[in-house]
C-alpha positions in Angstrom: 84.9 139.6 112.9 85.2 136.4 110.8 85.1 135.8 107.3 82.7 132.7 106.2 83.8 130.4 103.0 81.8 130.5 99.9 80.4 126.7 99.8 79.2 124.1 97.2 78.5 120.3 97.4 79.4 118.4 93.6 79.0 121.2 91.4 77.1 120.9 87.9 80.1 120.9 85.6 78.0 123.3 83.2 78.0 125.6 85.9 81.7 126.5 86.8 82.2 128.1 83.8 83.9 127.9 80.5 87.6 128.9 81.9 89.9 129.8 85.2 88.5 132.9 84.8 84.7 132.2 85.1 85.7 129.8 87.4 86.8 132.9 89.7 83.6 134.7 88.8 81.5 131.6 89.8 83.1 131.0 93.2 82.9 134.7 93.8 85.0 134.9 96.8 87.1 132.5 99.2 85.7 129.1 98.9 84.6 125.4 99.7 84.2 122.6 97.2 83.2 119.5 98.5 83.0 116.4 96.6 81.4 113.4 97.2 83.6 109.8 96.8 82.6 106.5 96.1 83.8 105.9 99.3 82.1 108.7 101.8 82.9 107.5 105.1 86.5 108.9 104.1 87.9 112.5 103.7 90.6 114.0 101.7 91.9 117.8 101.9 93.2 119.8 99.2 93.9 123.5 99.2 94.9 125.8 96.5 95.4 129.5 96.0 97.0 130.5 99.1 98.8 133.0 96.7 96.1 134.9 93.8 99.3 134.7 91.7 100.1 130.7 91.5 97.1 128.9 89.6 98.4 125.5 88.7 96.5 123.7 91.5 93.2 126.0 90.4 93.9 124.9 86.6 94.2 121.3 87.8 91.1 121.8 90.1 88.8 123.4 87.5 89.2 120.5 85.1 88.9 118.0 87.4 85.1 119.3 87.5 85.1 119.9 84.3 85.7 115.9 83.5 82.6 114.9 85.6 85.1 112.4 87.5 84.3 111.2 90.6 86.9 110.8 93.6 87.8 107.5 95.1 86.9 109.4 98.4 85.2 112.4 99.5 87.7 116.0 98.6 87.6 118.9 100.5 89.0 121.4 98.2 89.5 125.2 99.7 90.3 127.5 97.1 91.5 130.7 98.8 92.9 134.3 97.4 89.8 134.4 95.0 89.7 138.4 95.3 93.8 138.5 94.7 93.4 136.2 91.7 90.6 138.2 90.4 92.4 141.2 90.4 93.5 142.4 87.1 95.7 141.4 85.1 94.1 137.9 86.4 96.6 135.7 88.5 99.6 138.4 89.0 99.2 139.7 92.2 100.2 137.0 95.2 98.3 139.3 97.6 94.8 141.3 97.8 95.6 145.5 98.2 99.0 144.9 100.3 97.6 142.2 102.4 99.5 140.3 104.8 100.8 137.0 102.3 98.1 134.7 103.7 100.5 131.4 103.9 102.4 133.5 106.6 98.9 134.0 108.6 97.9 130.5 109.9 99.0 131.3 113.4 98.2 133.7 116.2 96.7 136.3 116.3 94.2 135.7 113.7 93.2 140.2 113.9 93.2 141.0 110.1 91.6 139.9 107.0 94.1 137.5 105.9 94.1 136.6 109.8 90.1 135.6 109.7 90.5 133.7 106.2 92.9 132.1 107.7 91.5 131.0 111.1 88.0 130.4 108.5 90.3 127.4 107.0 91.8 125.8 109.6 88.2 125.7 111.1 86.8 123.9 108.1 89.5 121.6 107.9 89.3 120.7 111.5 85.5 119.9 110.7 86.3 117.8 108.2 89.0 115.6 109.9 90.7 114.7 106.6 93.1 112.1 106.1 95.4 114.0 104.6 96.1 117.6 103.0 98.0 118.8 99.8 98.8 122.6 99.6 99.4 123.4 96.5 101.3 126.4 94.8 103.7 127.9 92.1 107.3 128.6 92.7 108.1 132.4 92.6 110.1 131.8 89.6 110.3 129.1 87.3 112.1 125.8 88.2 111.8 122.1 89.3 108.4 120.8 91.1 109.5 120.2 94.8 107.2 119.3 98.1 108.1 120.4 101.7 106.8 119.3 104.9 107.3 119.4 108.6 108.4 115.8 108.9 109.7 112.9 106.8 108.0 109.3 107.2 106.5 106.9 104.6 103.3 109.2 104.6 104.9 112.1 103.9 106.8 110.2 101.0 104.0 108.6 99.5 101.9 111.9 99.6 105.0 113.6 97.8 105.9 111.3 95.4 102.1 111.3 94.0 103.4 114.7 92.3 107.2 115.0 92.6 110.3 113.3 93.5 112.3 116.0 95.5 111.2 116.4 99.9 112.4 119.2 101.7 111.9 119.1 105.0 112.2 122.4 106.8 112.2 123.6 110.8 111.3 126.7 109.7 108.0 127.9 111.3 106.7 131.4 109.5 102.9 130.2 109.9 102.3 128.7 106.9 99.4 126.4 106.5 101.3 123.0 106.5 102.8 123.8 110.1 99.5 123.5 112.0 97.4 121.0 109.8 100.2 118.3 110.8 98.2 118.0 114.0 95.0 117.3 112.1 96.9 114.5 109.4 99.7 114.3 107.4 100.2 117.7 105.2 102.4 117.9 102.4 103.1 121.3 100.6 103.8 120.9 96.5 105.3 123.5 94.6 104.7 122.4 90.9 107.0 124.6 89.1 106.9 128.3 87.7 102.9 129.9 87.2 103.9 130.3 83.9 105.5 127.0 83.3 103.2 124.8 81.3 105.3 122.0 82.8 103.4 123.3 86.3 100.2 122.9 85.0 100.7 119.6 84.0 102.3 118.1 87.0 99.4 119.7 88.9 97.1 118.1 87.1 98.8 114.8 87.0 99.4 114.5 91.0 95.8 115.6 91.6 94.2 113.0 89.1 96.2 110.6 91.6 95.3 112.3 94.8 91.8 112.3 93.9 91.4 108.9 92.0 93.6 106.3 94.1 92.0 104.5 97.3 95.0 104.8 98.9 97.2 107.7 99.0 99.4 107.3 102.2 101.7 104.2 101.0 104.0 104.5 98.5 103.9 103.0 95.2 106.3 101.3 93.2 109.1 103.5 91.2 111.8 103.1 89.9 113.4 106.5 90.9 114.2 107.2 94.5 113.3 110.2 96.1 115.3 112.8 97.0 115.4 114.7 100.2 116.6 118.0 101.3 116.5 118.9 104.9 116.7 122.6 106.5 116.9 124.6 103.8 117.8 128.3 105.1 116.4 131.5 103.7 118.8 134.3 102.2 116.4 137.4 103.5 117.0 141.1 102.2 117.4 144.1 105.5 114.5 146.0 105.2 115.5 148.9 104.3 117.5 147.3 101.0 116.6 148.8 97.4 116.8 145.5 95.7 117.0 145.3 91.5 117.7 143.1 89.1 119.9 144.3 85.6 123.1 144.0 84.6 125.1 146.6 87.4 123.8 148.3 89.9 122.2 152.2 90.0 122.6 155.1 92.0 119.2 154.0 93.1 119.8 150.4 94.4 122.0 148.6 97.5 121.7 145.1 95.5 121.5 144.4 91.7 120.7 140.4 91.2 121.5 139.2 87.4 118.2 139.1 85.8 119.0 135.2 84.6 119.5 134.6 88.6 116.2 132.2 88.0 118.1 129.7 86.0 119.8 128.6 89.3 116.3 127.0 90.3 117.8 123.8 88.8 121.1 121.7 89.7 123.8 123.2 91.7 125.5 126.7 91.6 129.0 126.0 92.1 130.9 128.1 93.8 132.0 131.4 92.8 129.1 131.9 90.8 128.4 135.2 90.7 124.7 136.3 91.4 124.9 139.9 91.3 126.1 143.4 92.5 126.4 145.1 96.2 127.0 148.7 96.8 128.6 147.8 100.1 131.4 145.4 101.6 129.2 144.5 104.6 127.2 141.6 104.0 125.2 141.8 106.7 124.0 145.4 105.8 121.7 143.6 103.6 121.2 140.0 104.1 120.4 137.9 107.4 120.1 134.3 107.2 119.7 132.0 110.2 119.9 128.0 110.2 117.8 125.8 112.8 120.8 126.0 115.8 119.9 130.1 115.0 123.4 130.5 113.4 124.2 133.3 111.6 125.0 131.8 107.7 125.2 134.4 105.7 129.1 134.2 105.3 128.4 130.0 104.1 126.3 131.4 101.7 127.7 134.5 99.8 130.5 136.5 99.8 131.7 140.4 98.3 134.5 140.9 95.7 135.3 143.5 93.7 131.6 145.0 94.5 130.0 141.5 92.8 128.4 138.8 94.8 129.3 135.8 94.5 128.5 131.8 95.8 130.6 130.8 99.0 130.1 126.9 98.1 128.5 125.0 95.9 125.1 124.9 97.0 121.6 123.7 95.6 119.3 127.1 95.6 115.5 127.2 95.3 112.2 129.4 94.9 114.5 132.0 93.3 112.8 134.5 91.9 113.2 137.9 89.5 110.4 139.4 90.8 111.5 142.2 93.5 108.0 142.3 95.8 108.4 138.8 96.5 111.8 139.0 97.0 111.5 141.7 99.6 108.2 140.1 101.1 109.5 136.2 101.7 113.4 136.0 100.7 115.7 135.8 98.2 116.3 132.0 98.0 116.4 128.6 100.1 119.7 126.7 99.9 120.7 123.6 101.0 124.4 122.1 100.9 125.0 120.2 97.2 124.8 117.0 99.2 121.4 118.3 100.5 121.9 118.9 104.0 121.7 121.9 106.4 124.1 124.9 106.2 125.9 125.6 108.7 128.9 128.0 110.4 132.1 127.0 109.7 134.7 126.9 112.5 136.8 130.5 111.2 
């Protein structure tokens, strides 16, 4: 089975629509936009919509056709969870009827519906033989724009800093699109902000404008402000089997109660002994696993129990928190990184 991309060449900006939400009606499903450069003997990549519930790089999309603007190159642009987006209320559920989340499905074996999108993109791509690819999506909650990639060169760094001045570079490998395309050209991943965040919207549209417009793209520019560059960031996962809530003390109903202002540590550091929430149990590893990229166990660097709350171990820089409990269950809690921006790692006891 396979699933084939909806496909258009330059379309009439009369024709998309007068909103996001046509928009969706007019691609109609999973979908290829390609659009034709002043330069067409080169080939750009962008892809948006991995998640149906982040549509900052669709808003950004839909009124670059809108404009009538013509690209400094020719634009591949995939526009993916069409069916999750649609799905009412419009852009709120990440994934289509409990799905596999389709950034996780980019790798072996490709045997489900989000598995045959999947391998559907990566084949298009591959036809295409961009130059380079932007993935772009919403943070689960809102916070600061941020881009993450696989590697760190002057590529990489000019490609991020088109939209943002934070890098994380991970060695984590969950089959997300940016892991394999790196094979194809450099890939960066940007995370504009919070879906609701008009700040989001706006950076989205920015970066693209500059993506889309500039003849070149892979070497920096000249700025003033350097950029800033995490590496490793670990993921703070929930046990399976953990009733996860978010409110001001835990129920008879829940293992974990997170403060429902937990999103507001998206930005700066959380010092230590900042308390995060409520656990109904003194094991920490009952209900979290964490692993850095030696395959340490980090939970105890992370967080620690007292007097039933939980609570910061260190002062640490935390991202793509979120308040909203599928997510949380479905991906992780958070990413953290040291405050100095390096890996986490086990401390000698």
């Amino acid at each position: 089975m396979s699933i084939e991309l909806n496909r258009f060449c330059d379309p009439d900006p009369s024709s998309i629509g007068e909103d996001i939400y046509q928009f969706l009606d007019y691609l109609g499903g999973p979908s290829e936009i390609l659009l034709s450069g002043d330069d067409t003997t080169r080939t750009r990549a962008f892809v948006t919509l991995l998640h149906g519930n982040e549509p900052s790089g669709l808003i950004a999309l839909f009124k670059w056709l809108k404009s009538g603007l013509k690209p400094a190159v020719n634009v591949v642009c995939i526009v993916a969870s069409v069916s999750a987006a649609s799905l009412e209320p419009s852009f709120s559920h990440r994934v289509f009827a409990r799905q596999r989340d389709l950034n996780r499905c980019f790798k072996e074996p490709f045997d489900d519906e989000p598995g045959y999108l999947a391998a559907e993109i990566l084949e298009t791509l591959k036809r295409y033989k961009p130059e380079s690819l932007i993935d772009m999506h919403n943070t689960s909650g809102s916070g600061p724009s941020f881009a993450v990639a696989i590697y760190e060169d002057p590529q990489h760094d000019a490609l991020t800093e088109l939209f943002t001045k934070r890098l994380i570079v991970t060695h984590l490998r969950l089959g997300a699109l940016m892991e394999v395309t790196e094979y194809l050209c450099p890939t960066v991943t940007i995370e504009c902000g919070g879906r609701l965040d008009e700040s989001a919207h706006q950076i989205a549209w920015e970066g693209l404008n500059r993506y889309f417009r500039l003849e070149s793209v892979l070497a920096g520019q000249e700025s003033q402000e350097s950029l800033e560059v995490l590496t490793n960031p670990v993921r703070l996962e929930l046990k399976d089997d953990c009733r996860l809530r978010y409110g001001e003390k835990l129920s008879e109903e829940s293992d974990l109660c997170l403060l429902p202002s937990i999103e507001q540590l998206n930005s700066g550091i959380t010092v230590k002994d900042t308390q995060l929430g409520w656990v109904a149990t003194d094991d920490l590893k009952a209900v979290f696993s964490s692993k850095n990229s030696r395959e340490e166990c980090v939970v105890n660097e992370l967080v620690y129990i007292k007097d039933g709350g939980l609570f910061a171990k260190r002062d640490l820089k935390l991202f793509m928190i979120t308040n909203n409990p599928e997510i949380a269950k479905m991906d992780c809690l958070f990413y953290a990184v040291r405050d100095c921006g390096s890996e986490v790692v086990a401390e000698l006891s």
